[in-house]
C-alpha positions in Angstrom: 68.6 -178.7 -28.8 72.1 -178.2 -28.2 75.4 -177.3 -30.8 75.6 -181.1 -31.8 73.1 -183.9 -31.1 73.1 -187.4 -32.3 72.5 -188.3 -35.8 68.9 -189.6 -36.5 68.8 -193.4 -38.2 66.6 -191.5 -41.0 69.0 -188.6 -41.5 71.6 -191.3 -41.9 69.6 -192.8 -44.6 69.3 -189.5 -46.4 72.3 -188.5 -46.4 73.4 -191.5 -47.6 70.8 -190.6 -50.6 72.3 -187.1 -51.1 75.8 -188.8 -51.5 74.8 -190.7 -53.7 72.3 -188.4 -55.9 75.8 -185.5 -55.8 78.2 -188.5 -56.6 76.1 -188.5 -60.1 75.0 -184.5 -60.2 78.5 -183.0 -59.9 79.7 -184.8 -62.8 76.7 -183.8 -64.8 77.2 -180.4 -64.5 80.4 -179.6 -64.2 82.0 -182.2 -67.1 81.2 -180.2 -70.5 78.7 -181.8 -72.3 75.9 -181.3 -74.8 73.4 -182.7 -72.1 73.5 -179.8 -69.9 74.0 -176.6 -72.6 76.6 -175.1 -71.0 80.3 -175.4 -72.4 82.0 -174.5 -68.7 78.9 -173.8 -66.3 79.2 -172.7 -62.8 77.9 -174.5 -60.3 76.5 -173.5 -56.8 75.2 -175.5 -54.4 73.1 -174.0 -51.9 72.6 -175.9 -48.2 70.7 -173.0 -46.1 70.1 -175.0 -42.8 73.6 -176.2 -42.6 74.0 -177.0 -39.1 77.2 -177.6 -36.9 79.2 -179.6 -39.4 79.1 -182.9 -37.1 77.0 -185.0 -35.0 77.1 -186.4 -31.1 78.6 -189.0 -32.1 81.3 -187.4 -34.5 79.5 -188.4 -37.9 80.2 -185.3 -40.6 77.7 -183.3 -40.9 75.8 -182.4 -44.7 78.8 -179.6 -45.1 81.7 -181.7 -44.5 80.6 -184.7 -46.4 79.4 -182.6 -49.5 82.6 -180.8 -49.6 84.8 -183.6 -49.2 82.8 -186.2 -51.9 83.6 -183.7 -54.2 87.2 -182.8 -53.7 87.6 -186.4 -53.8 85.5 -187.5 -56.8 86.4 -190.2 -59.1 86.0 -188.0 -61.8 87.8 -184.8 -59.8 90.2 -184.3 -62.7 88.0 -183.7 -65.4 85.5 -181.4 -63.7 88.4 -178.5 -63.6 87.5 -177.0 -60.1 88.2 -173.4 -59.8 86.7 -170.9 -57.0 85.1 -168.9 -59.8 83.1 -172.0 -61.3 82.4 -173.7 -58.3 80.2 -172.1 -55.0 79.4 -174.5 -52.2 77.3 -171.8 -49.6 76.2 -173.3 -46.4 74.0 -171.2 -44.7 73.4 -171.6 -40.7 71.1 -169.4 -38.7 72.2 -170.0 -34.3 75.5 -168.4 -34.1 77.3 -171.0 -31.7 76.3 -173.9 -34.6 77.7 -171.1 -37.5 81.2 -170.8 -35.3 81.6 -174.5 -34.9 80.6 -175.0 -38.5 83.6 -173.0 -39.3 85.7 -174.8 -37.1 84.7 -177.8 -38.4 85.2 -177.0 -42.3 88.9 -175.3 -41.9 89.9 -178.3 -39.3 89.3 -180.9 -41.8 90.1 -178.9 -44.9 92.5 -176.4 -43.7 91.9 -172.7 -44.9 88.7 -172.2 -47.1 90.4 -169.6 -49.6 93.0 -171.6 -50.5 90.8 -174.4 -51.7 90.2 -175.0 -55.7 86.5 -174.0 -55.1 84.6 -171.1 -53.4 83.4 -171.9 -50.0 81.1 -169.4 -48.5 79.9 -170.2 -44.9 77.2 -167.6 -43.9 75.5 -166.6 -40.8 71.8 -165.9 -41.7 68.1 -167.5 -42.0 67.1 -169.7 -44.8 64.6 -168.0 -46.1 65.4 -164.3 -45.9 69.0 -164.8 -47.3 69.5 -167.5 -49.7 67.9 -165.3 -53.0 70.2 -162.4 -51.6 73.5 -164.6 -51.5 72.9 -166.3 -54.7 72.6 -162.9 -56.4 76.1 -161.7 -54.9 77.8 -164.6 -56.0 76.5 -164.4 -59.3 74.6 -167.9 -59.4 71.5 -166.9 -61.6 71.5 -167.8 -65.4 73.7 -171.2 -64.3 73.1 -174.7 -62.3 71.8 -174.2 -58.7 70.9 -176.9 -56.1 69.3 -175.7 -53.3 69.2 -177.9 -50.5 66.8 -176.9 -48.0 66.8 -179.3 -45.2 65.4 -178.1 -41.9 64.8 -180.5 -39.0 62.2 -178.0 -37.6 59.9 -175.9 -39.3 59.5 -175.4 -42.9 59.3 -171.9 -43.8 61.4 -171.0 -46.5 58.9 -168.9 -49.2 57.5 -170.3 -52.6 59.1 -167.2 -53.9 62.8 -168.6 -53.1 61.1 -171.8 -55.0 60.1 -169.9 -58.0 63.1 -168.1 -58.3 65.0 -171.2 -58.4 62.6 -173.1 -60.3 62.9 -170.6 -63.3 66.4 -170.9 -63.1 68.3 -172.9 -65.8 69.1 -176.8 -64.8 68.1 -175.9 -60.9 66.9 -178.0 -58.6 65.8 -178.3 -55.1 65.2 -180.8 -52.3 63.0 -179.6 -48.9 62.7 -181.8 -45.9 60.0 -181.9 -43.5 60.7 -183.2 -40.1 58.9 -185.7 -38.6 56.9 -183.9 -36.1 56.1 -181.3 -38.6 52.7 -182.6 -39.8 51.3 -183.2 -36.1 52.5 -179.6 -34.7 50.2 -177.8 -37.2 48.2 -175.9 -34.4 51.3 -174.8 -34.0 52.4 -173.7 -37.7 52.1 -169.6 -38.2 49.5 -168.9 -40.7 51.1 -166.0 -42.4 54.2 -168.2 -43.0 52.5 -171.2 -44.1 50.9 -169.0 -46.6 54.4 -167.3 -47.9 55.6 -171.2 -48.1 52.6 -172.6 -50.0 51.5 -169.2 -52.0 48.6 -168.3 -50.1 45.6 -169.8 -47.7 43.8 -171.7 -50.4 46.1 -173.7 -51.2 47.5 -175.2 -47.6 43.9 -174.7 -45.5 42.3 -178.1 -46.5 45.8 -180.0 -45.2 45.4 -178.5 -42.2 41.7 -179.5 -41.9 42.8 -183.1 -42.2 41.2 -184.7 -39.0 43.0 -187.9 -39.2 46.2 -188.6 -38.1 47.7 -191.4 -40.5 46.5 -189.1 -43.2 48.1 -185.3 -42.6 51.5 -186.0 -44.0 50.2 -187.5 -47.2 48.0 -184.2 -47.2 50.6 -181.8 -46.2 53.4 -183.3 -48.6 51.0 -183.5 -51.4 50.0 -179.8 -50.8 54.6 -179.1 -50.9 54.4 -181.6 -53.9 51.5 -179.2 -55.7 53.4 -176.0 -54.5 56.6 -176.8 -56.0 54.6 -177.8 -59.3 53.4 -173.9 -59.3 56.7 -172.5 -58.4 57.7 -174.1 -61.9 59.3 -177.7 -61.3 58.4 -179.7 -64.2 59.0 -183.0 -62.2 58.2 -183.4 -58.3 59.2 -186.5 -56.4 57.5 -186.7 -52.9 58.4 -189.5 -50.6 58.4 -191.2 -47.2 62.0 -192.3 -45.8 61.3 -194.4 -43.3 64.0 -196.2 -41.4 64.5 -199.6 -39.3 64.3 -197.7 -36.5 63.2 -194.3 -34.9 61.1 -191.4 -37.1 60.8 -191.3 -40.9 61.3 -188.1 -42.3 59.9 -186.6 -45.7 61.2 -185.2 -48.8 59.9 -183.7 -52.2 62.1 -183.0 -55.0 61.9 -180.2 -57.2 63.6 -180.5 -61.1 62.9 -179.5 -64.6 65.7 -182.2 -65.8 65.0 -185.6 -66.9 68.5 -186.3 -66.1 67.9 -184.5 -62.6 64.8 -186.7 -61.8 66.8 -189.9 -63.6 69.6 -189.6 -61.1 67.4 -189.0 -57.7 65.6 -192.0 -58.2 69.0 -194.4 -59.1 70.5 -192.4 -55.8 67.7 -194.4 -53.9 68.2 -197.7 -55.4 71.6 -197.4 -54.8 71.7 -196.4 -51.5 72.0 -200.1 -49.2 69.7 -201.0 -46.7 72.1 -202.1 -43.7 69.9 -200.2 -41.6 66.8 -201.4 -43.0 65.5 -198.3 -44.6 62.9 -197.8 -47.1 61.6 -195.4 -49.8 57.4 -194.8 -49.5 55.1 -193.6 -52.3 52.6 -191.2 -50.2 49.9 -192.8 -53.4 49.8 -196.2 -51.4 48.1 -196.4 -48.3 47.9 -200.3 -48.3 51.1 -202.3 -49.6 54.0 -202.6 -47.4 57.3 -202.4 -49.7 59.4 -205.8 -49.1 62.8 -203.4 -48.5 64.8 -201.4 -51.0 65.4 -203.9 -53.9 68.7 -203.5 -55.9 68.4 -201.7 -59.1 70.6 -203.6 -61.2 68.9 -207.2 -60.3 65.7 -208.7 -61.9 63.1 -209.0 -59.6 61.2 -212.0 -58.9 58.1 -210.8 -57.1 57.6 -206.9 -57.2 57.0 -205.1 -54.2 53.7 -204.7 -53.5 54.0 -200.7 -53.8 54.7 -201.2 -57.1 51.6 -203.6 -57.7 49.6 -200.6 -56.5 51.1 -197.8 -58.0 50.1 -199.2 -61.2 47.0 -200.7 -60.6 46.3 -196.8 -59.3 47.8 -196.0 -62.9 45.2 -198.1 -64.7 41.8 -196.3 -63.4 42.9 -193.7 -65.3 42.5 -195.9 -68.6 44.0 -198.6 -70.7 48.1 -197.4 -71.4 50.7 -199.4 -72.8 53.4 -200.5 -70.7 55.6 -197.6 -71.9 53.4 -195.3 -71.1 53.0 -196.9 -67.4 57.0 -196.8 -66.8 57.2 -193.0 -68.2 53.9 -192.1 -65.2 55.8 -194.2 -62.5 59.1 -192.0 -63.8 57.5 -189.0 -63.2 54.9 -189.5 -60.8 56.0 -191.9 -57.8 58.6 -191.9 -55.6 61.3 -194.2 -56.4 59.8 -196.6 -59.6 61.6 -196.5 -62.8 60.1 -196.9 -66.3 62.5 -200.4 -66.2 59.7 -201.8 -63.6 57.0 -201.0 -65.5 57.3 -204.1 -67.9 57.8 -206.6 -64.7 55.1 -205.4 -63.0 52.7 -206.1 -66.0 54.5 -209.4 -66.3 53.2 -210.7 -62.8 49.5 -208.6 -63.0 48.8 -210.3 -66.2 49.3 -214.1 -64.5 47.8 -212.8 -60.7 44.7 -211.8 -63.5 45.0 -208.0 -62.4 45.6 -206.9 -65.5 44.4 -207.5 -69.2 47.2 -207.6 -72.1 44.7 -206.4 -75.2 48.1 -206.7 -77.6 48.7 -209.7 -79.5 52.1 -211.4 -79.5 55.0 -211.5 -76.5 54.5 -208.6 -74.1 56.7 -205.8 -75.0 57.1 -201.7 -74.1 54.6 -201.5 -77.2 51.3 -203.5 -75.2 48.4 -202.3 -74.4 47.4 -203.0 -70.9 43.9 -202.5 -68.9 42.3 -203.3 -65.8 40.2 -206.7 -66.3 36.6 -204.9 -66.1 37.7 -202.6 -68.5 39.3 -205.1 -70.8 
């Protein structure tokens, strides 16, 4: 691969969702509020496979457009920007991409010391120097989003993940490429167990025989890791565009708000290029296309349908309880679906209401044989 290549239909997609999912998080953080316990936090956000800062095609790469979103946020004025509050590091390993990420940052926003927040552009490898830098700039005890988004291999260790994870109001967001989960004859064992915390816990992924099934097993086996580093919530999902080669990506957070704002990031982002979110869970219903978070829904996708169903055979729940698993649990639902999901099971037969009355949050809700 050379300094710039062209930018991927999937990669468009995502970063679409990351401009989105930052449009919400900066103001989150960095606006005083009781929500995140910190009267004037600082904030760092960490992107350790930066890359060149541009595409083929002269697209901006995760740098530029991360940097400019926020010195041009709607809410810009009350987030009081200052170099000592604020620490954007972008972190790129092949020195010809680190020089021309350089050029490309001062270029478009002149000269990096003179701008109202710390930019720190860094020469290293992911996973040997992100827990170093975010201990010299004094990140630890406040807000850290780690953004760890390699095209290649995924070898960053759970330990950078655990560090993180323990961290207050941290988060973290790891891609897998889409050639990852084929080339695993060619993944190094010794890394793979640094990444997943030892053998066990990776070995029977790599055993998976079929080929359809190894990135379920392999992002299921991140999902699980991230869950031991000490994520309370862990979104795993399947971006797959119009055209060209998904990509996959698994969410780390211990906020609601955190895990709130990912998922509204996906429903916002537009489909022009006909892409789509996947639940790993569903091996059988085709989603109809991203549907629009703020419009009522006449059919439900048929992920959806399954999700719950899949919800059910774990015993009767009421409809609360169904939107506050697919919040938690699946990729891109909210607990607002829950209730119109129900709605349409109950008259397709799929699903018994054993509450009297109107069908509210409050029902109680079983599979038919169970009913």
């Amino acid at each position: 691969m050379g300094v710039l290549w062209r930018l991927e239909p999937a990669t468009a997609a995502k970063h679409r969702l990351y401009q989105r999912y930052l449009d919400a998080w900066w103001p989150i953080l960095l606006q005083t509020s009781q929500r995140t316990g910190f009267s004037r936090p600082r904030v760092t956000l960490l992107d350790a496979f930066a890359g060149p800062g541009r595409y083929e095609g002269g697209e901006p790469g995760s740098p530029v457009f991360i940097l400019d979103r926020l010195l041009h946020h709607t809410a810009v004025e009350r987030m009081n920007l200052s170099p000592h509050r604020v620490h954007l590091i972008f972190i790129e390993k092949d020195r010809i991409r680190h020089e021309h990420l350089l050029t490309e940052l001062t270029g478009r926003f002149g000269k990096l010391a003179d701008l109202p927040v710390r930019v720190e552009v860094r020469r290293g490898e992911a996973g040997r120097d992100s827990l170093p830098v975010l201990t010299e700039l004094g990140a630890w005890g406040h807000p850290i989003l780690g953004i760890f988004d390699s095209w290649g291999s995924v070898n960053v260790p759970l330990e950078v993940m655990h560090r993180i994870a323990h961290n207050r109001s941290s988060e973290v967001i790891t891609t897998f490429g889409p050639n990852w989960f084929s080339r695993r004859e060619e993944l190094n064992g010794d890394i793979l167990d640094e990444v997943f915390g030892g053998r066990e816990h990776w070995a029977p992924a790599a055993e998976e025989a079929r080929p359809d099934e190894r990135w379920r097993a392999w992002l299921g086996t991140y999902r699980s890791a991230l869950r031991r580093a000490g994520f309370g919530y862990q979104l795993q999902f399947r971006l797959v565009p119009r055209t060209g080669q998904p990509l996959y990506l698994v969410f780390g957070t211990g906020s609601d708000a955190g895990l709130k704002a990912m998922k509204e990031a996906m429903w916002k982002v537009d489909d022009r290029d006909g892409e789509s979110f996947q639940d790993p869970r569903t091996r059988g219903a085709q989603p109809v296309g991203q549907l629009d978070f703020f419009q009522s829904v006449d059919a439900c996708d048929p992920e959806l349908l399954e999700l719950v169903t899949q919800r059910l055979t774990l015993g009767k729940a009421t409809v609360e309880t169904v939107g506050q698993w697919l919040l938690t649990e699946t990729a891109r639902w909210l607990p607002t679906h829950a209730l119109k999901a129900v709605r349409q099971m109950r008259q397709d037969g799929s699903v018994v209401v054993q509450s009297p009355g109107k069908l509210t949050s409050k029902s109680w809700i079983s599979p038919p044989a169970a009913a």
